[in-house]
N, CA and C of each residue as an Amber inpcrd file, in Angstrom:
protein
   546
  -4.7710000 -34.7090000 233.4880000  -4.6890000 -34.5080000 232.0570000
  -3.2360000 -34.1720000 231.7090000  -2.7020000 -35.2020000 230.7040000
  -1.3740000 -34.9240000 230.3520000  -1.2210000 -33.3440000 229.6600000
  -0.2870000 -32.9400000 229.4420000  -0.0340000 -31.4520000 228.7780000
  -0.0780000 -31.5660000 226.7650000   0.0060000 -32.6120000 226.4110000
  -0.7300000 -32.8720000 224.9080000  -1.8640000 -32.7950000 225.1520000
  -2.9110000 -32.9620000 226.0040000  -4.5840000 -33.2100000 225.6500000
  -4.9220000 -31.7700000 226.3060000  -3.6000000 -31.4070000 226.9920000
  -4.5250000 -29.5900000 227.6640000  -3.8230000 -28.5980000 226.6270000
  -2.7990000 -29.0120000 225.6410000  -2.6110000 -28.4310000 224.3930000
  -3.6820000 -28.6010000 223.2680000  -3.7370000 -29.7500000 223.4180000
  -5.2540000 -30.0670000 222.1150000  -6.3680000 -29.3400000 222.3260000
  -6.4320000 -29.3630000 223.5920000  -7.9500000 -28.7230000 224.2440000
  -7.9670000 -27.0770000 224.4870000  -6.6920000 -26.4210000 224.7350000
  -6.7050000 -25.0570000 224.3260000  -6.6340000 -24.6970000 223.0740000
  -5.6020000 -25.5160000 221.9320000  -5.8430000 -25.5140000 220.6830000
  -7.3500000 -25.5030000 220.2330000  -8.0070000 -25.9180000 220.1330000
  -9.5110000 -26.3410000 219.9250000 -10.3670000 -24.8600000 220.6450000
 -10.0640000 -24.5500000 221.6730000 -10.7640000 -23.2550000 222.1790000
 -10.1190000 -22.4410000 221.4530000  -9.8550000 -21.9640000 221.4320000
  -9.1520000 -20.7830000 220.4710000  -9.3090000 -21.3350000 219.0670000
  -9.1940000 -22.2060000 218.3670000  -9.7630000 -22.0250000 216.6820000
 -11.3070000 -21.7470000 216.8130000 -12.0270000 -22.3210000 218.1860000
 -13.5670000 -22.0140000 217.7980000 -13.5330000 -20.5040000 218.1140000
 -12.9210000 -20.1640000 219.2070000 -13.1370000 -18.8110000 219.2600000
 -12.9210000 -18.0360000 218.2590000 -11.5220000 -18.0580000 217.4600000
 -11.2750000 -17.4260000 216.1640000 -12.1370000 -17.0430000 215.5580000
 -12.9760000 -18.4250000 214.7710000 -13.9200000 -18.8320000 214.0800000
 -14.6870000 -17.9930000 215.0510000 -15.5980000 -17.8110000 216.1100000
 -16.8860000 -17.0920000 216.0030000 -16.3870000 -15.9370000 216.3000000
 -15.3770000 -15.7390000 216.5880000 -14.9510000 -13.5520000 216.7000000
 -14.7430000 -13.1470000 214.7590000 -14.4380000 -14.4330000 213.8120000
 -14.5770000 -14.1970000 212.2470000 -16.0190000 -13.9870000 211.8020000
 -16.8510000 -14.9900000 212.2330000 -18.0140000 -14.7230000 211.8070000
 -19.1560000 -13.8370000 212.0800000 -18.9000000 -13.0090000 213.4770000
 -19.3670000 -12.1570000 213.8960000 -18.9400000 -10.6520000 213.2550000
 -17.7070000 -10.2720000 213.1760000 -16.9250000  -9.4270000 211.9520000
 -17.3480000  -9.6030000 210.8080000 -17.6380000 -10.6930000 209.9200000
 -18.4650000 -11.0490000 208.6720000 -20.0290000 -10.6610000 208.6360000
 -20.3110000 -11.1260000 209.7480000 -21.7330000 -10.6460000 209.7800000
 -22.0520000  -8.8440000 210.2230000 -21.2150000  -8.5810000 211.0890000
 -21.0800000  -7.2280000 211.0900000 -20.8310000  -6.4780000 209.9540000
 -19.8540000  -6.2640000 209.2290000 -19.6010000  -5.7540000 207.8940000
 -20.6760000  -6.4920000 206.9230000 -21.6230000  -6.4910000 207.1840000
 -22.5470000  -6.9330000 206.0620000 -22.2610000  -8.2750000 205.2900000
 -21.3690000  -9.2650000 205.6280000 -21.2930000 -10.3280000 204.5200000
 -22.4440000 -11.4250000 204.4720000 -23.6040000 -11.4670000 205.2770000
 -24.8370000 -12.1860000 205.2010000 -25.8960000 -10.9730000 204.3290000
 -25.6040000 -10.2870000 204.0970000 -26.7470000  -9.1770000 202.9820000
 -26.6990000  -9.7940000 201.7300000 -28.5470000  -9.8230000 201.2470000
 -28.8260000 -10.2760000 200.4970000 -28.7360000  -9.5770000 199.2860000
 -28.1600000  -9.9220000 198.3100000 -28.4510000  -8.9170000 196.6760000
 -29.5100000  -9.0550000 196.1960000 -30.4640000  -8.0380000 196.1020000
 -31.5550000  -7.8630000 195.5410000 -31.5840000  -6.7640000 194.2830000
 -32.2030000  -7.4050000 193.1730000 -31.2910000  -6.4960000 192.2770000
 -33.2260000  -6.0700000 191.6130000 -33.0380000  -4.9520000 191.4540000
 -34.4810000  -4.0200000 191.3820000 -34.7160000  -3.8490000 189.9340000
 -36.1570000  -3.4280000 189.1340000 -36.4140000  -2.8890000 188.4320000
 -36.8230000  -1.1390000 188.6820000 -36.3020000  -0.5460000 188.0760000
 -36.6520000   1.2110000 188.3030000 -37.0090000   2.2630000 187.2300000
 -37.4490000   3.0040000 186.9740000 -37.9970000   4.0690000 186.3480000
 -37.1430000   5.1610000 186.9920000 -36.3330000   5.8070000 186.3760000
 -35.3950000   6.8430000 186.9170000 -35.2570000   8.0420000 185.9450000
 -34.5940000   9.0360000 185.3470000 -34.4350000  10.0980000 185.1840000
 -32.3530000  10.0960000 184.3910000 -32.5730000  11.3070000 183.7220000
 -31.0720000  11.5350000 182.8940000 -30.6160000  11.4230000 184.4350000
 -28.8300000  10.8700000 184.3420000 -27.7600000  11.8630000 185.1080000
 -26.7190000  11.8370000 184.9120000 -26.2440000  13.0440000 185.5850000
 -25.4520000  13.8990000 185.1490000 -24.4180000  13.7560000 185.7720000
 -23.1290000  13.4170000 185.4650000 -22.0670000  13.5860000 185.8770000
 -20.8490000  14.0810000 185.5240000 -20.4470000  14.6840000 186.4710000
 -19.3420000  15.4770000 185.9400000 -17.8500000  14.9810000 186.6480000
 -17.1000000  14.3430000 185.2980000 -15.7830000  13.7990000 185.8670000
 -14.8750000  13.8160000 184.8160000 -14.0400000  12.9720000 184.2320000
 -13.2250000  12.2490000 183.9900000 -13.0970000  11.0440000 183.3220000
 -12.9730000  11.0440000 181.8500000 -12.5320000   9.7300000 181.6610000
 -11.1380000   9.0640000 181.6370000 -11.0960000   7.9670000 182.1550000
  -9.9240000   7.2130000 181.7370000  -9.9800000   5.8180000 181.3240000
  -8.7180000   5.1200000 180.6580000  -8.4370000   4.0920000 179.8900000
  -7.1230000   3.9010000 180.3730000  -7.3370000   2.4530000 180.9260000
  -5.8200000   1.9010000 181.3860000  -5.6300000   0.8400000 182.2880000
  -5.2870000   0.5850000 182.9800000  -4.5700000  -0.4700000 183.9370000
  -5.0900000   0.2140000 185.3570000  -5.7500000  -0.8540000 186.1330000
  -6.5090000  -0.7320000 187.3870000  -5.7990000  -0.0730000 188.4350000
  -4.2880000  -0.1770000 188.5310000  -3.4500000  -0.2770000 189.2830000
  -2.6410000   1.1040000 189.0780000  -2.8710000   1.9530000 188.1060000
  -2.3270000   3.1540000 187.5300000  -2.2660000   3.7430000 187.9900000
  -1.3580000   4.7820000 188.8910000  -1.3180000   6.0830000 189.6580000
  -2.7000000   7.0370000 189.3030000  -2.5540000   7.3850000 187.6860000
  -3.1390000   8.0060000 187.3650000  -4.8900000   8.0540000 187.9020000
  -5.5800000   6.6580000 188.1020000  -6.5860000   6.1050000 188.0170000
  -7.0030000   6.7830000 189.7330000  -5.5710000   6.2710000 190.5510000
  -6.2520000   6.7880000 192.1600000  -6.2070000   8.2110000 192.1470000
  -5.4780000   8.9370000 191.6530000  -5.3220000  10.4460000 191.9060000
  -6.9310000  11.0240000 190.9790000  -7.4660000   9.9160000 189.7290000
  -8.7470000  10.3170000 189.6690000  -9.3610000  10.6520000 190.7930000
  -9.9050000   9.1690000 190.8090000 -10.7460000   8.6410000 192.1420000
 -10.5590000   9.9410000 193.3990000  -9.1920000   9.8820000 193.6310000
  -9.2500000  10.7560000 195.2790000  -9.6410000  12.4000000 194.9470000
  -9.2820000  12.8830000 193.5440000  -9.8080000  14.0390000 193.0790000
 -11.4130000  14.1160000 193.0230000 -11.9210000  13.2170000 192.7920000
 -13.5330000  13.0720000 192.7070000 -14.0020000  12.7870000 194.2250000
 -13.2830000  11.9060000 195.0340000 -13.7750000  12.0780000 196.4700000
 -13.6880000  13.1820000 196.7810000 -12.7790000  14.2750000 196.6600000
 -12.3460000  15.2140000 197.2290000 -13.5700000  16.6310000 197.3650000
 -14.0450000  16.1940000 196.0120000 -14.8630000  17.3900000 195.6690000
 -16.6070000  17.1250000 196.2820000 -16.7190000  15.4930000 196.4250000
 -17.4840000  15.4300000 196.6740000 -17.7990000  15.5310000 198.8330000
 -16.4910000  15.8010000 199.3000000 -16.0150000  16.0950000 200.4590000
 -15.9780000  16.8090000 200.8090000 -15.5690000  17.9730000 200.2340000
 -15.7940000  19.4020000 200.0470000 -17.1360000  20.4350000 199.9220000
 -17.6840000  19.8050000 199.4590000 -19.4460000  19.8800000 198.7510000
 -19.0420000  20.8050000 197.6870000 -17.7780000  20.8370000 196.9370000
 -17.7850000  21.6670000 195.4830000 -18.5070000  21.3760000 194.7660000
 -19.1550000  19.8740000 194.4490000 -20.4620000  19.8910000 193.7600000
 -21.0080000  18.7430000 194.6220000 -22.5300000  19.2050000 194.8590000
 -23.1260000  18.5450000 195.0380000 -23.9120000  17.2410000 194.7450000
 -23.9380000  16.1970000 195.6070000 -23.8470000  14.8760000 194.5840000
 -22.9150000  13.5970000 195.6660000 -22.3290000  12.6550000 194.8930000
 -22.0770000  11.3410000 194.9840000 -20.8930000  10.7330000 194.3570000
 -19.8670000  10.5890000 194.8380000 -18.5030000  10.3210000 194.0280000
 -19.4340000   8.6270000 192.9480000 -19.3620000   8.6190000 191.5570000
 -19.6840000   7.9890000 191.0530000 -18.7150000   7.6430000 190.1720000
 -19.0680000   6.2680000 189.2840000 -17.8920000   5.5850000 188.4490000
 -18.7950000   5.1850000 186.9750000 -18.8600000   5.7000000 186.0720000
 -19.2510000   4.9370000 185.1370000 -18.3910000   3.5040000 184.3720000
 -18.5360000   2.3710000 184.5280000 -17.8040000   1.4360000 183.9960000
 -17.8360000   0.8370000 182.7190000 -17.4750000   1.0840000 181.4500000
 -17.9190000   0.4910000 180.4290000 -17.1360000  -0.9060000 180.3540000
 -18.3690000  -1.6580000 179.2060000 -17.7640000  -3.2590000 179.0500000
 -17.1500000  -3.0400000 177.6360000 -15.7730000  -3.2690000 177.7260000
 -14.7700000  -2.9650000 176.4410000 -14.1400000  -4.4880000 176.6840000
 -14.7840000  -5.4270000 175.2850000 -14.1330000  -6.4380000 175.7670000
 -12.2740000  -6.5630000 174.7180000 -12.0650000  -5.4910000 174.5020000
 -10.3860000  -5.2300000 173.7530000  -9.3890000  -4.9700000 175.2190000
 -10.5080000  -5.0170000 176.5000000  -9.3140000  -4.2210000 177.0650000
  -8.8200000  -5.5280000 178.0670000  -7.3340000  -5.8790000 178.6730000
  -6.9230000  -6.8420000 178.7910000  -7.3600000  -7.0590000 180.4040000
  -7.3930000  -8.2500000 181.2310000  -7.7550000  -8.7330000 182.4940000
  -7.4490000  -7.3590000 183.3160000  -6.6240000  -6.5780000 183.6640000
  -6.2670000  -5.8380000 184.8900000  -6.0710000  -3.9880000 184.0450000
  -7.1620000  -4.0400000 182.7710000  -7.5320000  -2.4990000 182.4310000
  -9.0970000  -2.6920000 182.2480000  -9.4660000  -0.9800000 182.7330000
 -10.4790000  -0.5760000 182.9140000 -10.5150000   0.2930000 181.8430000
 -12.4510000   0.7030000 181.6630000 -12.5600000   2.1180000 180.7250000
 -13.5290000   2.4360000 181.8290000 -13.2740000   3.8120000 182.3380000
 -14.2580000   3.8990000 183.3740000 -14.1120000   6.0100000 183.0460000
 -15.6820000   6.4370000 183.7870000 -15.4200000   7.6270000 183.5720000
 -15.7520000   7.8200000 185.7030000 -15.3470000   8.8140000 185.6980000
 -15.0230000   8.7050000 187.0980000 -15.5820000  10.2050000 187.4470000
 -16.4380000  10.4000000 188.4240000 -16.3970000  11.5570000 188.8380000
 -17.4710000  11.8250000 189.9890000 -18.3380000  13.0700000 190.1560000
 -19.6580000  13.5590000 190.3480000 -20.8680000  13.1130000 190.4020000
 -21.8250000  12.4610000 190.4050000 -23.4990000  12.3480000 190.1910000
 -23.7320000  13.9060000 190.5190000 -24.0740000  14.5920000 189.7990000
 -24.6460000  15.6410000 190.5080000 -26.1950000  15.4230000 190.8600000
 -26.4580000  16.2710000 192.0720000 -27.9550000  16.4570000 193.0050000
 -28.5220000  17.4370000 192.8120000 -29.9870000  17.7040000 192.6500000
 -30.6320000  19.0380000 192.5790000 -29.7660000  20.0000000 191.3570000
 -29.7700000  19.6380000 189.8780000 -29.6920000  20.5550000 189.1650000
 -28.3540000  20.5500000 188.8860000 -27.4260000  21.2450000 187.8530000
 -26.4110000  21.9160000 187.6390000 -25.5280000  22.1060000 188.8900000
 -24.5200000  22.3470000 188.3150000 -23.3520000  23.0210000 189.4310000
 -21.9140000  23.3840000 188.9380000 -21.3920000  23.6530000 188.8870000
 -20.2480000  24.3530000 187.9490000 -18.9370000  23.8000000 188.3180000
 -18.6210000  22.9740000 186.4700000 -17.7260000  22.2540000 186.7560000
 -15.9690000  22.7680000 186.2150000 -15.3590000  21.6960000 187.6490000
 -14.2350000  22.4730000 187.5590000 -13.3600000  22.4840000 186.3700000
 -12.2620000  23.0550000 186.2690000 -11.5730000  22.8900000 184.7900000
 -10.8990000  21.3250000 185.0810000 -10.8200000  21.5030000 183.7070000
 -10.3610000  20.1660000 183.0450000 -11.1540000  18.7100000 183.2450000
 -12.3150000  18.9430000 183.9530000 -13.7080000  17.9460000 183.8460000
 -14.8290000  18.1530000 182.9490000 -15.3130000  17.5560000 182.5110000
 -16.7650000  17.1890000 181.7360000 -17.9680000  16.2180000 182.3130000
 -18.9320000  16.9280000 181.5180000 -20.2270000  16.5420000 181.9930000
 -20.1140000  15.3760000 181.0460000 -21.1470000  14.1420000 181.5980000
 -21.3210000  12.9570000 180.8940000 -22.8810000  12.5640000 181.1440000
 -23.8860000  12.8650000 180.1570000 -25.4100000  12.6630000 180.3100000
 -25.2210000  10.8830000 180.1530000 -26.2830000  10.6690000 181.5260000
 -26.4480000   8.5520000 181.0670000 -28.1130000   8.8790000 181.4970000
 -28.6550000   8.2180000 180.2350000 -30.3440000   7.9470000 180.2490000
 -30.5790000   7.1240000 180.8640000 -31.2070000   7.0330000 182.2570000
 -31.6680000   5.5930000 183.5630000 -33.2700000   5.8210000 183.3610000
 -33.9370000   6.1240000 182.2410000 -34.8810000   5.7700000 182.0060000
 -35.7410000   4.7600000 182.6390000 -35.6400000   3.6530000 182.1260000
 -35.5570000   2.2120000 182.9930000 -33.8400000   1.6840000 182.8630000
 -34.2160000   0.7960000 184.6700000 -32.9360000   0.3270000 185.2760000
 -32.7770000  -0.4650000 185.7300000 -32.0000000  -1.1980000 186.0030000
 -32.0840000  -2.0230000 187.1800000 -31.1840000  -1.7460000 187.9450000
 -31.4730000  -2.1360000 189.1570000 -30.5050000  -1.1040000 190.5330000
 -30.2140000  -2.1190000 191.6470000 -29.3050000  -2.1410000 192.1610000
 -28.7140000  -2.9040000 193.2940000 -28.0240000  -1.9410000 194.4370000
 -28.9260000  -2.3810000 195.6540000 -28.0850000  -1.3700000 196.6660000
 -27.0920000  -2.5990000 197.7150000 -26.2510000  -2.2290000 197.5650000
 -24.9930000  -3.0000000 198.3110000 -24.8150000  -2.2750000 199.4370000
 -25.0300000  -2.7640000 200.9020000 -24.7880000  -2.0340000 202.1190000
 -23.4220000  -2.6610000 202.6950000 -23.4470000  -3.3930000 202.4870000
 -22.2680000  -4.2970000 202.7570000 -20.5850000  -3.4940000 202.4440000
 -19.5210000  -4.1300000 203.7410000 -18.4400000  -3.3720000 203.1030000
 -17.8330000  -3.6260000 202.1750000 -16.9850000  -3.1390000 201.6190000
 -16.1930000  -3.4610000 199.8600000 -15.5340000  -4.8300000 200.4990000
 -15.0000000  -5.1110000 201.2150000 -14.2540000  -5.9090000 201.3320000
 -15.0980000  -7.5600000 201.7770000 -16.7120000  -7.1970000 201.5190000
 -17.0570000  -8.4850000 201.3990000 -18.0010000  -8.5090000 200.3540000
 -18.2180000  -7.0530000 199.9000000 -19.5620000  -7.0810000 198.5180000
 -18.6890000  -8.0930000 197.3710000 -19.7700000  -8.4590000 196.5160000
 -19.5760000  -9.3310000 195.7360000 -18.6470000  -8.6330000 194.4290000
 -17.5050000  -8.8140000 193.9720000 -17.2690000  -8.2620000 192.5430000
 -17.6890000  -7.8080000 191.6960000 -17.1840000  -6.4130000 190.9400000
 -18.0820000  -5.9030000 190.0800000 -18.5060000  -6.8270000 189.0260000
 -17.4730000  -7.8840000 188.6380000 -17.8280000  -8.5970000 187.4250000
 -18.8140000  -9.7120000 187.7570000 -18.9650000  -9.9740000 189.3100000
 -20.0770000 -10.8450000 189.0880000 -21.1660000 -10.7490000 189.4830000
 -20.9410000  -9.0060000 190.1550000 -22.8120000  -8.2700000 189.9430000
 -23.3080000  -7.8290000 188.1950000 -22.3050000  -7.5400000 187.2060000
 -22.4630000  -7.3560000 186.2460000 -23.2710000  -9.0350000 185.6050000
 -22.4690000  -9.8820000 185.6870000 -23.3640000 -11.2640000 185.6150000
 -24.4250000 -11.4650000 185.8900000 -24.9140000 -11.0720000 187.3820000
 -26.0010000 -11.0870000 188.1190000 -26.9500000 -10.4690000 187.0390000
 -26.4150000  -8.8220000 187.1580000 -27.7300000  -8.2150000 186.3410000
 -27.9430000  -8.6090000 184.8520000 -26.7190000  -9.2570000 184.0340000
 -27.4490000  -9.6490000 182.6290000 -28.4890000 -10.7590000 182.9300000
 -27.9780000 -11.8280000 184.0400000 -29.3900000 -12.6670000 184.1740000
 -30.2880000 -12.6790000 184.4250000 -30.5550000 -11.7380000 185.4910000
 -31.0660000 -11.3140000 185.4790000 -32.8440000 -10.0690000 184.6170000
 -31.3770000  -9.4710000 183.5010000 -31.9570000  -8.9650000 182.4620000
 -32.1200000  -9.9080000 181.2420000 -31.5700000 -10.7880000 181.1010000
 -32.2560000 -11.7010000 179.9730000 -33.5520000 -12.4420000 180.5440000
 -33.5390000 -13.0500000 182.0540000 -34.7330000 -13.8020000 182.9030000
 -36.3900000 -12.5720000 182.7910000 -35.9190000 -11.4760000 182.2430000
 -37.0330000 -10.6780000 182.2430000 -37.1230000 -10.1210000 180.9900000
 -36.6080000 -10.2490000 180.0710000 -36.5410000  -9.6290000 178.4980000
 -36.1770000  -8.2660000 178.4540000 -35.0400000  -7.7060000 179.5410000
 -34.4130000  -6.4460000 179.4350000 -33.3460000  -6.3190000 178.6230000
 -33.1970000  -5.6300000 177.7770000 -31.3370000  -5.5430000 177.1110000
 -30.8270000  -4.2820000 177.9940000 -29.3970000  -4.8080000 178.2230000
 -28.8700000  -3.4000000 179.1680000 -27.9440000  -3.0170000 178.3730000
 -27.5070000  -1.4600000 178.7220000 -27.0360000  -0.7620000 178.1670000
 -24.9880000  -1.3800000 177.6770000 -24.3740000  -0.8700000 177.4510000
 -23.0610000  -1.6300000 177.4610000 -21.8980000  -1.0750000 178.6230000
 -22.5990000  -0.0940000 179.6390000 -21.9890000   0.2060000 180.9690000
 -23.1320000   0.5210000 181.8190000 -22.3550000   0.7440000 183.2390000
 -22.8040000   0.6000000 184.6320000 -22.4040000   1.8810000 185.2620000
 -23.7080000   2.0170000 186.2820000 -23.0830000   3.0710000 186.9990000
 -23.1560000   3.3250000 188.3030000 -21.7270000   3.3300000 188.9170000
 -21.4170000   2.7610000 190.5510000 -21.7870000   4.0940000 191.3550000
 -22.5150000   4.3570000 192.4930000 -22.6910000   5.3050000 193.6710000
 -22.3280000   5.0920000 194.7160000 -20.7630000   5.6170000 195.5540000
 -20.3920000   5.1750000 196.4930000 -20.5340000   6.3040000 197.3730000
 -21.1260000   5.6270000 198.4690000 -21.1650000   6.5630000 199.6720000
 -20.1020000   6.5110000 200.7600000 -20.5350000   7.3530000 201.6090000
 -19.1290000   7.8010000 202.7530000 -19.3920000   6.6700000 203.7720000
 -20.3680000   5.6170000 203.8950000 -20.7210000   4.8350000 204.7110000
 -20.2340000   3.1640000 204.4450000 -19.7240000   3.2360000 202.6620000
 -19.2170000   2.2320000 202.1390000 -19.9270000   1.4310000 201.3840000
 -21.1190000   1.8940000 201.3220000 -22.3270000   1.2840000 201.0210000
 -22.3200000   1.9340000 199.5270000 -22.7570000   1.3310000 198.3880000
 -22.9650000   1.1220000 197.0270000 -24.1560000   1.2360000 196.8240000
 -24.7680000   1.4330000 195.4110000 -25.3500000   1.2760000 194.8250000
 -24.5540000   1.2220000 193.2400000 -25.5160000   0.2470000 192.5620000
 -24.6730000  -0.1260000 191.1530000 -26.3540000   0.0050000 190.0800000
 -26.0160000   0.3990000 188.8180000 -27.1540000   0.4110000 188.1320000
 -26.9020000   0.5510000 186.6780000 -27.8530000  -0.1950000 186.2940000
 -27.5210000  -0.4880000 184.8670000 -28.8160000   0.2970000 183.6550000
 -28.6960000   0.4300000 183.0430000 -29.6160000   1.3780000 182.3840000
 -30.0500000   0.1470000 181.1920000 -31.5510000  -0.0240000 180.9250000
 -31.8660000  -0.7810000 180.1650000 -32.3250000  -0.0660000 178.9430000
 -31.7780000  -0.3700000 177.7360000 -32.1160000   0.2280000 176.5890000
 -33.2140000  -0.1270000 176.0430000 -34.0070000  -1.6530000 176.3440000
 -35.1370000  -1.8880000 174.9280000 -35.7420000  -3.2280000 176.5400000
 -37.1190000  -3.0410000 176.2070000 -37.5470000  -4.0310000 176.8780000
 -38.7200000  -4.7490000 175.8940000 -38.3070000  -6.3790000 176.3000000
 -38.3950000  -7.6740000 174.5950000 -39.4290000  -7.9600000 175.3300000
């Protein structure tokens, strides 16, 4: 065998290998998990955070975020670093309106200065648990898609935000609160 066809032929072993040490990593991090997006009967909650308005990319926005991990790391309140996301369609491709903080668990808990409580009615919901890692779950904007088709395919109207539950495992849950069922 000339040294072009034992180049071609190691070339060729190694892209398949690539390829199945990629797809095994894909499948490991969850990128074959199915979205199953739920109907639920749930309860007020309560969170205690932070709102902001601005650009995704904003200092301000991570020093939220890592302030709300922090506490929920800490066990200063008990609960679930959560994101409320509203749909503001004034705000431009790469800004958010999001309130950022707490889910609190089991009751009350005393919040720190310069945070607020934010009541969201999950009455009825629809709920999506994402196990999968961030870096292969599907986009917020096109689980938000998902669930309006969701919610129109069943005569739900949903509320005009979402509300994200991220755990220490990477794993999500996203849920939308339905206001009127047609």
């Amino acid at each position: 065998m000339d040294v072009r066809k034992q180049k071609a032929l190691y070339g060729a072993v190694i892209a398949v290998l690539l390829f199945v040490i990629g797809l095994s990593v894909y499948y490991l991090i969850g990128g074959f998990e199915k979205v199953t997006i739920l109907y639920q009967e749930g309860e007020r909650r309560s969170v205690v955070g932070k709102y902001y308005k601005g650009y995704y990319a904003h200092p301000d926005l991570e020093d939220l975020w890592e302030a709300s991990r922090e506490l929920v790391r800490q066990r200063a309140i008990p609960g679930q670093l959560a994101v409320v996301n509203y749909d503001n369609d004034s705000l431009d491709n790469d800004e958010v309106e999001q309130f950022i903080g707490v889910m609190i668990e089991g009751g009350m808990a005393e919040v720190p200065p310069d945070f607020e409580v934010l009541e969201i009615d999950m009455t009825h919901q629809l709920r999506v648990f994402l196990p999968m890692h961030p870096m292969v779950r599907p986009r917020p904007r096109k689980m938000e898609r998902m669930l309006a088709e969701f919610a129109n395919a069943n005569g739900y109207v949903l509320a005009d935000h979402t509300l994200e539950l991220h755990f220490e495992d990477n794993s999500m849950i996203l849920e939308s609160p339905i206001i009127s069922i047609e």
